[in-house]
C-alpha positions in Angstrom: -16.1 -104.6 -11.8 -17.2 -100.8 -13.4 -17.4 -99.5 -9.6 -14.2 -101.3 -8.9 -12.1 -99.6 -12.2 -14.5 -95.7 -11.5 -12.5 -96.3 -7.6 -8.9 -97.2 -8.9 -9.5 -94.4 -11.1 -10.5 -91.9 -8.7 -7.4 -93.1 -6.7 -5.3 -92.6 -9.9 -6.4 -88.9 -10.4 -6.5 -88.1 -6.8 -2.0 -89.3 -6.5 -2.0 -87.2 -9.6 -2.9 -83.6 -8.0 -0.9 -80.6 -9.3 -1.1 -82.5 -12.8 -4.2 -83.2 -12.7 -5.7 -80.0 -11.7 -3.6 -78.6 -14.7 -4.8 -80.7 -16.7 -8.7 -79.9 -15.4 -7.7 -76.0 -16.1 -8.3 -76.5 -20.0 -11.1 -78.5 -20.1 -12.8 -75.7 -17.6 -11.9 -72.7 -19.3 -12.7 -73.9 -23.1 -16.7 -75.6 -21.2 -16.8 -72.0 -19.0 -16.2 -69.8 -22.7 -18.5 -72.0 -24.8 -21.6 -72.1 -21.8 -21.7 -68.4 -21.5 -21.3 -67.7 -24.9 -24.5 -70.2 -25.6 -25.8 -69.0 -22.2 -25.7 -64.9 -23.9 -26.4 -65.5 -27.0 -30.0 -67.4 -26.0 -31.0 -65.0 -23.7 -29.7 -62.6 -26.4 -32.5 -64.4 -28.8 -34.9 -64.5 -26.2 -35.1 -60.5 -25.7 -35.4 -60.0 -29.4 -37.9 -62.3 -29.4 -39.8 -60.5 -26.3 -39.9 -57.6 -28.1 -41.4 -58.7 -31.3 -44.1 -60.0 -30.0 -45.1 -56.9 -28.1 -45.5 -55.8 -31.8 -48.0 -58.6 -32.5 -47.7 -61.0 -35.5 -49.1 -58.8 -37.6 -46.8 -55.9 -37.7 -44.7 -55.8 -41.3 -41.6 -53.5 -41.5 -41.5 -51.6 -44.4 -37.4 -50.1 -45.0 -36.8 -47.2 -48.0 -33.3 -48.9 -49.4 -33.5 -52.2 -48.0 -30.0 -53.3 -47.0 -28.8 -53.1 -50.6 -27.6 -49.2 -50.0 -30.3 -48.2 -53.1 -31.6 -44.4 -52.0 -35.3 -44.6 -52.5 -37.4 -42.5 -50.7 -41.1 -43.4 -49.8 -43.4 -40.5 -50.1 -46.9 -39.8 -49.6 -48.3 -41.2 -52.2 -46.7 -45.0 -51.4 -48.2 -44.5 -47.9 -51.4 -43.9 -49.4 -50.8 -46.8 -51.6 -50.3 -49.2 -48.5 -53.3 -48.0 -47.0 -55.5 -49.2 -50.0 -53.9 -52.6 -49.8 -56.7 -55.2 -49.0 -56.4 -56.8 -45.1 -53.9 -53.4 -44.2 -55.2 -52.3 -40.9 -53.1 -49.3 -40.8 -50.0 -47.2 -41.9 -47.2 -45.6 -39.6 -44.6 -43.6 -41.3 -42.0 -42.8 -38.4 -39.5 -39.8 -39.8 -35.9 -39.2 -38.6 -33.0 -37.5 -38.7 -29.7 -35.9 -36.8 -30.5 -32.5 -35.3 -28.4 -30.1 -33.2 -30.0 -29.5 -29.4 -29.0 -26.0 -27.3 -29.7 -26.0 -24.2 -28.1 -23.7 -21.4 -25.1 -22.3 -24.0 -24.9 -26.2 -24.9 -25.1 -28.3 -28.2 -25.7 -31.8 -28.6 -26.2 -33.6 -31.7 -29.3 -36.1 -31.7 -31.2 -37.9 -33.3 -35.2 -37.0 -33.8 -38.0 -39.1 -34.3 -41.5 -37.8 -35.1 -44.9 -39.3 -36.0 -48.7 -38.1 -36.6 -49.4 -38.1 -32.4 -52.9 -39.8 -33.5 -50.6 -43.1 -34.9 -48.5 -43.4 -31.8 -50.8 -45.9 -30.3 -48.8 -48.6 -31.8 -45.7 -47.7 -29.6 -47.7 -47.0 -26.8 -48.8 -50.8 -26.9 -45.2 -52.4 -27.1 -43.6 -50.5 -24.4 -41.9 -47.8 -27.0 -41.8 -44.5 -26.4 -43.9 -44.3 -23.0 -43.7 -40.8 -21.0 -42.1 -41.5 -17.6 -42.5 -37.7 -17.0 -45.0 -34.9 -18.1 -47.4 -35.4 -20.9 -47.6 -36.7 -24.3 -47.9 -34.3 -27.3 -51.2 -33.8 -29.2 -52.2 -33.5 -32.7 -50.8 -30.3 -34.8 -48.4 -29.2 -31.4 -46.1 -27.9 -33.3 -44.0 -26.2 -30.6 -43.3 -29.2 -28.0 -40.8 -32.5 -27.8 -40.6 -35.6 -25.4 -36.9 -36.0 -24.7 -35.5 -39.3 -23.8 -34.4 -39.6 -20.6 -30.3 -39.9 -20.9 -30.6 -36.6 -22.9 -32.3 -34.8 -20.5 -30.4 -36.2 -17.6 -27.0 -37.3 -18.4 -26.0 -35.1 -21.7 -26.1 -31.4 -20.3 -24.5 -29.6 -17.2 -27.5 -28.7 -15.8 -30.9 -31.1 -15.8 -33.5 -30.0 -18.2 -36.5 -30.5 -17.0 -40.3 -30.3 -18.0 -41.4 -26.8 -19.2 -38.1 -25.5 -20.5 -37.1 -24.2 -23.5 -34.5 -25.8 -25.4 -33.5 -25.2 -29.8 -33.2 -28.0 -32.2 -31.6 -26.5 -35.4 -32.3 -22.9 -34.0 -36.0 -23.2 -33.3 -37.4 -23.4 -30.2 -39.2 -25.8 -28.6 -40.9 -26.5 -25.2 -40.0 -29.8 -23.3 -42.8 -31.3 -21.8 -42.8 -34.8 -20.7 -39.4 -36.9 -20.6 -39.9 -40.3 -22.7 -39.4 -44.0 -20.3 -35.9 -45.7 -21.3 -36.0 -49.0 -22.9 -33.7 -51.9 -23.0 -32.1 -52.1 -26.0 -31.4 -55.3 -28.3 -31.2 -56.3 -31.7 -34.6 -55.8 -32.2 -35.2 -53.2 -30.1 -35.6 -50.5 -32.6 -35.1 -46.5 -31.9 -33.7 -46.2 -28.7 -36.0 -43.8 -26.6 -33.7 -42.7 -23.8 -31.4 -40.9 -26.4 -33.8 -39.7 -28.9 -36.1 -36.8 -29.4 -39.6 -37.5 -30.1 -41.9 -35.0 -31.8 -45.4 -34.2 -33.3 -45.1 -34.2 -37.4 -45.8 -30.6 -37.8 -43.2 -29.8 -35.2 -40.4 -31.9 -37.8 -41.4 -30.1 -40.5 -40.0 -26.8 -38.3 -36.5 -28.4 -38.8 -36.4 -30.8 -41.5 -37.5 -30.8 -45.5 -37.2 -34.5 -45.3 -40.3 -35.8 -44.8 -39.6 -38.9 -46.7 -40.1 -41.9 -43.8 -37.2 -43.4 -42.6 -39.0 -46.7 -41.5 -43.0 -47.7 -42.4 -45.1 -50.1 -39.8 -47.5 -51.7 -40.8 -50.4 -53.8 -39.4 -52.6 -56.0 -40.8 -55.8 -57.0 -39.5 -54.6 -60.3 -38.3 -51.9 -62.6 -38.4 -53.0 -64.6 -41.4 -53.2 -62.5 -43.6 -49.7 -61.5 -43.0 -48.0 -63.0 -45.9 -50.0 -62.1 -48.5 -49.9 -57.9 -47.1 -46.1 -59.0 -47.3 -46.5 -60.2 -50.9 -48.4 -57.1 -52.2 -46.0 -54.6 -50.5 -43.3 -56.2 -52.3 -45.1 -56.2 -55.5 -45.7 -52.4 -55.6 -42.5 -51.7 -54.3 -40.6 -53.8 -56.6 -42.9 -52.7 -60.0 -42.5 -49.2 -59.1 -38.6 -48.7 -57.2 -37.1 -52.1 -58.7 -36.2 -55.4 -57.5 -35.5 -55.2 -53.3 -35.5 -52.0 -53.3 -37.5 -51.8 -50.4 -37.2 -54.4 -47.5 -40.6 -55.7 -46.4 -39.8 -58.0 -43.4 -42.8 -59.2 -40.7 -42.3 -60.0 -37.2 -41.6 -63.6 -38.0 -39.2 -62.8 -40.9 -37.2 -60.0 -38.7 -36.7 -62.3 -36.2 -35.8 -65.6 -38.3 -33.3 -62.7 -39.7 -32.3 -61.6 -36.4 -31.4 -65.0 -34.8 -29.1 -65.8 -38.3 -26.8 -63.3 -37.5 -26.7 -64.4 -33.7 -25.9 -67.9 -34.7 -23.4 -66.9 -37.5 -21.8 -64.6 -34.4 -22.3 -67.2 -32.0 -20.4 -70.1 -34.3 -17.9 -67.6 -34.9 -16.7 -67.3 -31.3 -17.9 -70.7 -30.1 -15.0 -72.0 -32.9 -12.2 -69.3 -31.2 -13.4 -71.0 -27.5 -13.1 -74.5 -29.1 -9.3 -74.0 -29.1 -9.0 -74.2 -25.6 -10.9 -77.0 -25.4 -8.4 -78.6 -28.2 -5.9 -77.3 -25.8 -7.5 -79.2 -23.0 -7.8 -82.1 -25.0 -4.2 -81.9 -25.7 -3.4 -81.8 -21.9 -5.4 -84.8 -21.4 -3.6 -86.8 -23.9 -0.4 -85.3 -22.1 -1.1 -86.3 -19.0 -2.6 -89.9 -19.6 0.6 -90.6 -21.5 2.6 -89.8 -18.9 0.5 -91.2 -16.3 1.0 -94.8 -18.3 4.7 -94.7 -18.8 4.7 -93.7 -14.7 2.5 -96.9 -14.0 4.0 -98.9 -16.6 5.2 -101.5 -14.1 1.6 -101.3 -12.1 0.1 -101.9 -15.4 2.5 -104.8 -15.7 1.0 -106.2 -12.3 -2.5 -105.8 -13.0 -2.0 -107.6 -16.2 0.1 -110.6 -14.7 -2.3 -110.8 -12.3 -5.3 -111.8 -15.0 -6.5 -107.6 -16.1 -7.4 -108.1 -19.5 -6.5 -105.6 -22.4 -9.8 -104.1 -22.3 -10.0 -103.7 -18.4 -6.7 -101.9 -19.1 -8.1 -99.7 -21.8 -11.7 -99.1 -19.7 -9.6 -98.0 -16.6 -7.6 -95.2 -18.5 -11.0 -93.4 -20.0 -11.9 -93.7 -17.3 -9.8 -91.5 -15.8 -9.5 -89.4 -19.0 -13.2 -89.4 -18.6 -13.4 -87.9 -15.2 -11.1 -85.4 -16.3 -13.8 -84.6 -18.5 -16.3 -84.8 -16.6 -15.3 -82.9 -13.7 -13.7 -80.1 -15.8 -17.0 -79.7 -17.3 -19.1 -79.3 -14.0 -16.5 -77.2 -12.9 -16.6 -75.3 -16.6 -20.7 -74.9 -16.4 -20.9 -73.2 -13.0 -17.8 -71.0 -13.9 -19.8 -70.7 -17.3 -23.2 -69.4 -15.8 -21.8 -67.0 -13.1 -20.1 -65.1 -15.8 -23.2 -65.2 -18.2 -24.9 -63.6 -14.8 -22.2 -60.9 -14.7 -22.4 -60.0 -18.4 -26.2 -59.9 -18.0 -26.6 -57.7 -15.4 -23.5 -55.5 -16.6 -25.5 -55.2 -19.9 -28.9 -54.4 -18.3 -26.9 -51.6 -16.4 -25.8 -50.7 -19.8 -29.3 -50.2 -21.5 -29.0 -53.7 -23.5 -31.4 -56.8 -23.0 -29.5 -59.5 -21.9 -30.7 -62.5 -20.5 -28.5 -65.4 -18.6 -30.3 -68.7 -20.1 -30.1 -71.6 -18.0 -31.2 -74.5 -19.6 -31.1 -78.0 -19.6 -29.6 -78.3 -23.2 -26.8 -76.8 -22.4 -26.0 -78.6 -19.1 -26.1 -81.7 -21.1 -24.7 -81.0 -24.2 -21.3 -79.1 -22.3 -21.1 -82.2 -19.9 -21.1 -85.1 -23.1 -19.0 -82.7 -24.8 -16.4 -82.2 -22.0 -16.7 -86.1 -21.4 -16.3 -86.8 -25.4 -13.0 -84.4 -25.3 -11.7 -86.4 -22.6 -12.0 -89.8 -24.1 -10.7 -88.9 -27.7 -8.0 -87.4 -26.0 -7.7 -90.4 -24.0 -7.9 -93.0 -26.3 -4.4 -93.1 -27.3 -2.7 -93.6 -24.3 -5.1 -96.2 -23.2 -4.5 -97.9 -26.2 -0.7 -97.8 -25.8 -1.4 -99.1 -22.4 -3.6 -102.2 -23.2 -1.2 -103.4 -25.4 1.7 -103.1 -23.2 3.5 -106.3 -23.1 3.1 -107.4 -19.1 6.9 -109.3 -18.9 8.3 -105.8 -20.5 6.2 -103.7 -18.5 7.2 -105.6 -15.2 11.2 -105.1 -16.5 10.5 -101.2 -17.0 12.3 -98.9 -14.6 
């Protein structure tokens, strides 16, 4: 009896056409918007979460200010302090700040990163900061810069290349290896295509600042994480004030990280939801109209011995398939434009990752199917309780 009602429905859809495909063309667009938005925003996840753990679980972020907008400055003295904290394996105080760059009668603004060249073994593990070109700098080289590869290549006239002189804030420096570019994500950090890397003693050329920007931290291993977390947070908050400083590990960056994807994610999934109220809204259109067109065949079928609920199963049925097929439809649509935005953002310089997963093939299909059969609940109600002698009079 099912396969007989699934084939009268079919039929039903199939005399439909023009309506029926309109009506498919909500449901699709509304499942398309939501899968690549899920699709995006879990690859999105994904990336950050790559690059975290080329940091290792025991690397702790240590940000001057926090998020709160409080100016505190770090200084030597704090670094020292970190150091002497028990299960700290070591301190990394990256400086920064905006420069001007002349090259060739040209001026740039950038932005300069520098670091003791002895603590740079940290980036050099995650993938941060790698020379595609030239060398690295050494201890004390005061006179020399990496540049990032966009700067060298894309930002001037002419190419600068290894071995030529170029000014930052009026002094003169030598270039002499050209850093690898990195994809960049939420938690991707500095981005070393447009950024200028140099020794310490080369940033004190061009900056007084030498108050770090951002602090890494490693402990000696993951366990005792929390409690290097817990004592940065006490010193900093005894001697700066309450969250003044942000201490975040790997784990808490990312937890922090994936919050704001899902709050973003939410946001946009609720804006593609309306198309898929829209959709719903067609549906309910379409089966109502569909009913009062075969009120007379509905008559038949119920003179003929169809029960009420055979009546009301035939009609989700076919709001159903509407559903169902607008969602198929919806997910491959959905996938191939996740792919597109993917490899337009890797293009770009962003990690982005299409995910394809089985959770959200699923969960767009019940939810296209669901949509369908609220929607269509009404109109096969009204046509279950059709009266069969008025329904045979109908013209």
């Amino acid at each position: 009896m099912i396969y007989d009602l699934f084939n009268e429905a079919i039929k039903n859809l199939s005399r439909s056409g023009i309506k029926t495909y309109l009506t498919l063309l909500g449901i699709i667009i509304g499942i398309a918007a939501i899968v690549s938005l899920v699709s995006i925003g879990s690859g999105l996840g994904m990336a950050v979460e790559q690059q975290l753990d080329q940091l290792g679980g025991k690397t702790i972020f240590v940000i001057p200010g926090g998020f709160q907008n409080i100016r505190i400055k770090l200084n030597e003295t704090d670094i020292s302090n970190f150091e002497s904290i028990r299960n700290v394996e070591s301190v990394v105080p990256v400086y920064s700040t905006s420069a001007i760059l002349e090259f060739n009668g040209e001026k740039i603004n950038v932005s300069v990163n520098a670091t003791d060249s002895g603590d740079k073994t940290l980036f050099e593990n995650t993938g941060f900061f790698n020379v595609k070109e030239g060398r690295d700098f050494t201890r004390n080289e005061s006179g020399s810069i990496l540049l990032g590869s966009e700067i060298a290549e894309n930002y001037f006239e002419k190419k600068i290349e290894i071995k030529k002189l170029v000014k930052i804030n009026g002094k003169d420096f030598r270039v002499i290896g050209i850093l690898k570019p990195l994809p960049q994500s939420f938690g991707g950090g500095p981005d070393p295509g447009n950024t200028v890397l140099m020794s310490l003693d080369a940033f004190k050329r061009i900056s007084t600042n030498l108050n770090p920007t951002i602090i890494f931290i490693n402990a000696t291993d993951k366990e005792s994480v929390p409690q290097v977390v817990d004592d940065i947070k006490d010193y900093s908050d005894k001697k700066y004030g309450d969250k003044s400083v942000n201490v975040l590990s790997s784990d808490n960056l990312l937890e922090t990280i994936n919050s704001l994807l899902d709050m973003i994610t939410m946001f946009i999934l609720s804006l593609a939801g309306i198309s898929l109220i829209v959709g719903g809204i067609g549906i309910m259109n379409a089966m109502i109209t569909s009913v009062l067109e075969r009120t007379k065949e509905i008559g038949t079928l119920k003179a003929l011995g169809a029960s009420n609920n055979k009546i009301l199963t035939l009609i989700l049925i076919e709001s159903a398939l509407i559903g169902l097929i607008g969602g198929i439809i919806g997910i491959l649509l959905g996938f191939g434009l996740a792919e597109v935005i993917a490899i337009i953002g890797t293009q770009s310089g962003f990690a982005l990752i299409a995910v394809k997963s089985y959770e959200i093939i699923f969960g767009a299909l019940a939810f296209s199917m669901i949509i369908g059969m609220v929607s269509g609940f009404y109109p096969a109600s009204r046509a279950a309780n059709l009266d069969p002698v008025e329904a045979l009079r109908y013209e």
